[in-house]
LUMGU-104821 format. One record per residue (C-alpha): residue in three letters; x, y, z. Coordinates in steps of 0.05 Angstrom, whole numbers, plus 5000, padded with zeros to 4 digits. Last residue first. Example, Ala and Ser with C-alpha at 12.3 -4.5 7.8 and 13.67 -1.06 7.14 Angstrom:
REM residues 2
SER527349795143/ALA524649105156/
END
This chain:
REM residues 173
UNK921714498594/UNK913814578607/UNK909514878666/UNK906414308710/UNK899914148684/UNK892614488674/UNK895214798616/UNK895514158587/UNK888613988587/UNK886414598539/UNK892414338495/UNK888313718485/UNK881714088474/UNK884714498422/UNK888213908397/UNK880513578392/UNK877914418364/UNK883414188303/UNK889414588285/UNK893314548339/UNK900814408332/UNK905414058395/UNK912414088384/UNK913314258462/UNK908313728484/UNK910913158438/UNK917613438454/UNK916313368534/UNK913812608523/UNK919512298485/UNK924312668539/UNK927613308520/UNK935513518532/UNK935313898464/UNK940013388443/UNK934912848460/UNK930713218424/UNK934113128353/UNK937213628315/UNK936513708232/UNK942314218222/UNK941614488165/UNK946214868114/UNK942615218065/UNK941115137983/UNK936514467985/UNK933714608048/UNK928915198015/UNK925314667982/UNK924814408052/UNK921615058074/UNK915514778021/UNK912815397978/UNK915715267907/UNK913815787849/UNK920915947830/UNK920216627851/UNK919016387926/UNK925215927928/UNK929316447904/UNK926416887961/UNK927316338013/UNK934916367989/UNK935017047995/UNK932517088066/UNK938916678089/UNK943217118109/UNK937817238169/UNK939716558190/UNK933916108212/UNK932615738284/UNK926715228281/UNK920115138314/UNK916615238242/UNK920414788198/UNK919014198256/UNK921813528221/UNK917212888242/UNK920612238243/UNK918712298320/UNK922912968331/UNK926713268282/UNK927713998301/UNK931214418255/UNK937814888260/UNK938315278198/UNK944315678166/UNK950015248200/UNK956415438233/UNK953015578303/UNK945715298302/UNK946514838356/UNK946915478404/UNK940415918371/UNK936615188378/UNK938615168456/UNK935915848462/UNK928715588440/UNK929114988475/UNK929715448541/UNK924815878518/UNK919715318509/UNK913615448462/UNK907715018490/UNK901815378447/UNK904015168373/UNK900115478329/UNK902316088319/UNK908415808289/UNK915915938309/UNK921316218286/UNK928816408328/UNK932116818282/UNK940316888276/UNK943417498247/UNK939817938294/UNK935618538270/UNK929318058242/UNK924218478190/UNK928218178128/UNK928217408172/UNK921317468182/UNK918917708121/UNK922817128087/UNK919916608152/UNK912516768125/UNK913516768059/UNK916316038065/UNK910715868111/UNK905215998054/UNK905316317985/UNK898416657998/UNK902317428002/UNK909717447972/UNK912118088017/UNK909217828072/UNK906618268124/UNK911218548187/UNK910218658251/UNK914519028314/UNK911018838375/UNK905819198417/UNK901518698436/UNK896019158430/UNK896119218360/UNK895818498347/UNK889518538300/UNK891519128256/UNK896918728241/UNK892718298190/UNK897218008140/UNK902017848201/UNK909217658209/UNK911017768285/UNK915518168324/UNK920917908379/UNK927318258398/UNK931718178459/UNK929817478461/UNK929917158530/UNK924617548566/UNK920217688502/UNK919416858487/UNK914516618540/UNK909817248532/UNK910817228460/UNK907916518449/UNK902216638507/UNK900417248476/UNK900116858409/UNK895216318439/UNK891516908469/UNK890117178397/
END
């Protein structure tokens, strides 16, 4: 729960609108957001983003996952920009492509339910249909060692203990 507070507490003073897909909202009460459930429960991320993106007001949807502690607002915004004339704008940092720190079309919420129906639940299944814009960090003006921290996932009680020592640094890009 503080990991998400952290998330929304970085993201609510540049994004007029941010809620959260949850099958347990009963848990983020207090946070006072606008939340959602899937609407295609134990399919994974792809779920996740659909009930996003039907939930989302503004045509284009800044996602990320809960667990990834160092959000930065300012990469964030720059995603929104890069993602003018395509559906998706995707990190891909390190060989690695970031499908949850990534900017999404609400138009595109069909495509994720086609995806969905057809028994697939990779986000690059839903690649296929969209336009993407796979963008690197050095055009999100990040050095090798800022998008390691930024695009940073923990999963394990070591990355816990990892992003544990980060806090005690200066404040991320």
């Amino acid at each position: 729960f503080p990991n998400i507070r952290r998330i929304v507490e970085t993201l609510r003073p540049h994004f007029p609108d941010v809620c959260l897909v949850t099958n347990d909202p009963g848990a983020y009460e207090d946070l006072g957001l606008p939340m959602t459930r899937d609407r295609y429960p134990g399919q994974g991320p792809v779920a996740g983003v659909h009930a996003g993106l039907l939930l989302a007001r503004f045509d284009r949807v800044f996602v990320v996952a809960n667990d990834m502690p160092f959000v930065s607002a300012d990469v964030a915004l720059r995603l929104v920009e890069l993602s003018e004339g395509y559906d998706a704008a995707v990190p891909e940092v390190g060989g690695q492509v970031h499908t949850l720190y990534a900017v999404y079309r609400k138009e595109t919420a069909p495509h994720f339910e086609a995806v969905l129906l057809e028994g697939k639940r990779r986000l690059v299944d839903v690649y296929e249909r969209i336009r993407v814009r796979y963008v690197r960090a050095e055009e999100l003006g990040l050095t090798p060692e800022e998008a390691e921290r930024i695009f940073f996932n923990m999963n394990t009680p070591e990355e816990y203990a990892r992003a544990l020592a980060w806090t005690e640094e200066e404040p991320q890009k």
